[in-house]
C-alpha positions, -999 to +999 in steps of 0.1 A: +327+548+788+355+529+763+354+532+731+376+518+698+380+540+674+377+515+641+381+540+617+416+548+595+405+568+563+395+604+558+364+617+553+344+608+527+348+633+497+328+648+471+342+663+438+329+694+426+335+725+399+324+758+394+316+786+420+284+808+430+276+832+453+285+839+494+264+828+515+275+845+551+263+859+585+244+892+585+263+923+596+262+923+635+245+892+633+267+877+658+269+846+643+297+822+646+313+798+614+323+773+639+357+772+608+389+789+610+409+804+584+427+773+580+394+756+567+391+745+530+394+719+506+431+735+503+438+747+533+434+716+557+396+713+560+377+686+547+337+685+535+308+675+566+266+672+564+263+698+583+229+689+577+210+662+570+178+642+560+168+609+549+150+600+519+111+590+517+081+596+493+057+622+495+020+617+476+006+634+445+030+655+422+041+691+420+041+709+385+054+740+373+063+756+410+088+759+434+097+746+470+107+769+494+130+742+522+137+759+556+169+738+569+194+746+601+228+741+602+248+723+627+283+737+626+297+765+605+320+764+579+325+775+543+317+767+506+281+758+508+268+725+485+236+711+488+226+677+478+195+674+457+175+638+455+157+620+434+165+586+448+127+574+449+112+594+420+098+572+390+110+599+364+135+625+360+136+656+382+142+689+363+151+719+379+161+756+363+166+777+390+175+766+427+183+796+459+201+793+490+194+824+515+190+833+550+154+825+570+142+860+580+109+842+589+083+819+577+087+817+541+106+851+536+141+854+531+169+882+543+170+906+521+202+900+499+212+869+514+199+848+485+223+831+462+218+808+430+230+777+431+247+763+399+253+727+388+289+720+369+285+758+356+251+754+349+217+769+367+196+737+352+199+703+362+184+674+352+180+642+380+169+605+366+149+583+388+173+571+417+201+596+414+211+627+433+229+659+424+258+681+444+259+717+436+286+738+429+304+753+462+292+786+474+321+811+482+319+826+514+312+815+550+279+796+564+273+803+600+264+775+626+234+771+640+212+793+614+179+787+595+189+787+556+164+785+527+170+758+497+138+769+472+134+750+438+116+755+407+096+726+398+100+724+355+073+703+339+054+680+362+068+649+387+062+617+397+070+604+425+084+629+449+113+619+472+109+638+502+114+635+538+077+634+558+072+647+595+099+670+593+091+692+624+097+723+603+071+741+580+084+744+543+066+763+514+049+756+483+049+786+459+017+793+432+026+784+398+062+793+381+095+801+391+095+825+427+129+808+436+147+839+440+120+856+458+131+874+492+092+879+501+072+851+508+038+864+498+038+833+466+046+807+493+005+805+501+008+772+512+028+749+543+040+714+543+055+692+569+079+677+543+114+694+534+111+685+496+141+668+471+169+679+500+187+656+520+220+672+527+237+706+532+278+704+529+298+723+546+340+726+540+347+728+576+380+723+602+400+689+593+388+680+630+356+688+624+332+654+611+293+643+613+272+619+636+245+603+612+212+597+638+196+568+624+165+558+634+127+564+639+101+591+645+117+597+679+147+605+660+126+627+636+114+642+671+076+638+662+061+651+692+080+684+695+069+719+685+074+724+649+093+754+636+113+756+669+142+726+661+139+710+696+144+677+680+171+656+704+194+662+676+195+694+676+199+694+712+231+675+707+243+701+682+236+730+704+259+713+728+286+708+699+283+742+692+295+752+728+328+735+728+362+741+713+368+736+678+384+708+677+363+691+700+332+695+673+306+677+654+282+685+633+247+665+633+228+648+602+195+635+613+184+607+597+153+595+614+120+588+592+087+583+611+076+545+614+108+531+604+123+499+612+153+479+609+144+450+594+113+461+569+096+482+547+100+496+514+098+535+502+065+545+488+038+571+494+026+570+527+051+542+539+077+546+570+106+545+544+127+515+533+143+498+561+175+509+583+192+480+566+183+490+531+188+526+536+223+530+556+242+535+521+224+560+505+208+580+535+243+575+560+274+565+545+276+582+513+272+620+529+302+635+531+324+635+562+299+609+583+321+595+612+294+581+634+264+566+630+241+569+662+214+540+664+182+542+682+157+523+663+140+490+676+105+498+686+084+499+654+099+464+647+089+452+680+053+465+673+057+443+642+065+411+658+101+411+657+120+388+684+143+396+703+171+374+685+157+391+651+163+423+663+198+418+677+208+402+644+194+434+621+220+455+647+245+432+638+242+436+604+243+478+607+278+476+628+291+448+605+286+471+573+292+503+592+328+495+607+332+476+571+326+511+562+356+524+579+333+540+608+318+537+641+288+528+650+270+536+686+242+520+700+207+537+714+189+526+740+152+523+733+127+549+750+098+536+771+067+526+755+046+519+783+008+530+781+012+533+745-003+517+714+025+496+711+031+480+745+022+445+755+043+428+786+054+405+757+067+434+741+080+451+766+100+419+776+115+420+740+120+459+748+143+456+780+164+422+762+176+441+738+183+470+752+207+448+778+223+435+745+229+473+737+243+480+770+266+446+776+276+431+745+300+456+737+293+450+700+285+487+697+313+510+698+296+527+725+261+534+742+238+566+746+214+557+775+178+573+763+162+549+784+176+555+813+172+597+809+136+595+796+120+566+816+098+572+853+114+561+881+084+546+895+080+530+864+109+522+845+085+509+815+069+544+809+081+575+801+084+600+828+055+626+832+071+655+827+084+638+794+055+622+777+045+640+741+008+623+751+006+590+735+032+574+760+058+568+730+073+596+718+090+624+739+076+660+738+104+686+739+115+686+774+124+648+771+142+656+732+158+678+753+166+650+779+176+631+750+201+652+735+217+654+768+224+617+771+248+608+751+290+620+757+301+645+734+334+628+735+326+594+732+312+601+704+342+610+681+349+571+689+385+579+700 
């Protein structure tokens, strides 16, 4: 595959003050930072989402407790931030006390692994409705590949939540008060499929070192797969990353949200999250160090009605902004739907049109083939067997892991 590299800036950057705590690999945990020494701000590196989520809304409000997140890191590096969001809440989000640590398991943390987070110098931090907060770097090194806990104390009661549904991972809702920096998990008493107020963990990683953004659907959020167990396709493609050289490495942001489209929809409880069009800013291109964007999102707007021409126009919208951007911008095949809720031969006409315009227009900086690694031979419009989550649409973790397979690991550095 050829592909144009259309980018000539740096990273995106983020400014921050203060320092906390280390947050590092156990001893003989084996675990690798995926940075060298030369890593830093200072010393050549530059800041990457090691990992990443996009926003949506979650329903009712939380008062007066804390969320306990359960995120996994792509690559290693050092100087942990994490992003806080309030980009859909309807009132200010106050936090007092907010902990990074190490997953032991389920809601319980490793034993002196947790760290406070601190905001300009401060442990309390006040969000308004449609803004987001960076923390303070943590010292130390963050290993690749590793389960961290973000858990945040709830002051006073919210509105609207801004959360990422479906998640694929359990998180942890704590009884009343502040159990942030609790290493037991016996006042988590209750699970949720949402990762709560997070959308991005940075990393200060190897100046070669940058992030694919994968934008798009519930396929993308990997519904389907066994939760707790990050066999999403992205995580495949990060497990691969991890493998290779240093240089040759990327970390992985996922942005997916169930139900989403290009073209419509809005954020608001129970919705499929505003639009790939209306999201790319605040969910892709402002996280830090974002030098891809992967694209596999198409089939919920088909289910909608979209045409063929409507859809190819939305996609030229995304690379038009994206390589305005400064970035790249590859194009994703769309999976089989066939026996699903959403096919019609209509729609699967639509379906194979525009995946031709992915594959031959050469408007995309490249193309990952899901299609052609998920779909049955002996009937190119369906999944294969061995792949099908159930409902004939999304993939169950043997075709995520299919999934994360298809795409180059080279191609996608868009050199």
């Amino acid at each position: 595959m050829t592909m144009t590299w259309r980018r000539m800036g740096a990273s995106l950057l983020v400014t921050v003050v203060g320092t906390a705590g280390l947050v590092a690999a156990a001893p003989g945990d084996g675990a690798t930072t995926g940075a060298g020494d030369g890593a830093g701000g200072r010393g050549g590196g530059a800041l990457v989402t090691t990992w990443g989520a996009a926003d949506d809304v979650a329903g009712g409000t939380l008062s007066d407790l804390t969320v306990r997140n359960v995120l996994r890191t792509s690559v290693g590096g050092k100087d942990l931030r994490i992003r806080i969001s309030n980009a859909n809440g309807d009132q200010p989000l106050v936090t007092d006390s907010v902990y990074v640590g190490r997953q032991a398991t389920g809601a319980s943390v490793l034993p002196g692994s947790s760290r406070r987070l601190t905001f300009g110098g401060s442990t309390a931090v006040t969000i308004p409705p449609g803004a987001m907060a960076i923390s303070d770097p943590l010292p130390g090194a963050v290993p690749a590949l590793t389960s961290l806990t973000v858990s945040l104390h709830v002051v006073g009661t919210t509105g609207v939540i801004t959360a990422h549904n479906r998640a694929m991972q359990h998180s942890y809702k704590s009884t009343s008060g502040d159990h942030a920096a609790d290493e037991s998990g016996t006042a988590y008493q209750t699970e949720s499929a949402a990762w709560y107020f997070v959308n991005a963990a940075i990393v200060d990683a190897s100046q070669q070192v940058e992030t694919v953004a994968t934008l798009g659907d519930s396929i993308t959020s990997s519904v389907g797969t066994t939760i707790d167990t990050n066999r999403r396709w992205p995580d495949i493609l990060a497990g691969r990353y991890a493998k290779l050289p240093e240089p040759r490495r990327l970390a992985i942001s996922n942005e997916g949200i169930s139900g989403n489209r290009v073209l419509g929809g809005v954020a608001k409880a129970g919705s499929a999250g505003a639009s790939a069009l209306a999201r790319l800013d605040k969910d892709v291109l402002t996280k830090p160090g974002v030098r891809t964007v992967l694209v596999l999102e198409g089939i919920n707007d088909i289910y909608a009605g979209a045409t063929t021409g409507q859809l190819i126009s939305g996609y030229r919208q995304l690379i038009a902004r994206v390589h305005a951007a400064g970035r790249c911008i590859v194009g994703g095949t769309l999976t089989p739907m066939g026996s699903s809720f959403v096919y019609t031969p209509e729609k699967e006409a639509v379906r194979q049109a525009v995946n031709t315009f992915i594959r031959t227009s050469r408007e995309f900086d490249g193309v990952a083939d899901f299609d052609a690694a998920t779909r049955d031979p002996a009937d190119p419009s369906r999944l294969a067997p061995a792949y099908d989550g159930g409902d004939g649409l999304h993939p169950n973790d043997a075709g995520n892991q299919a999934m994360g397979q298809a795409p180059n690991l080279d191609s996608l550095r868009c050199k």
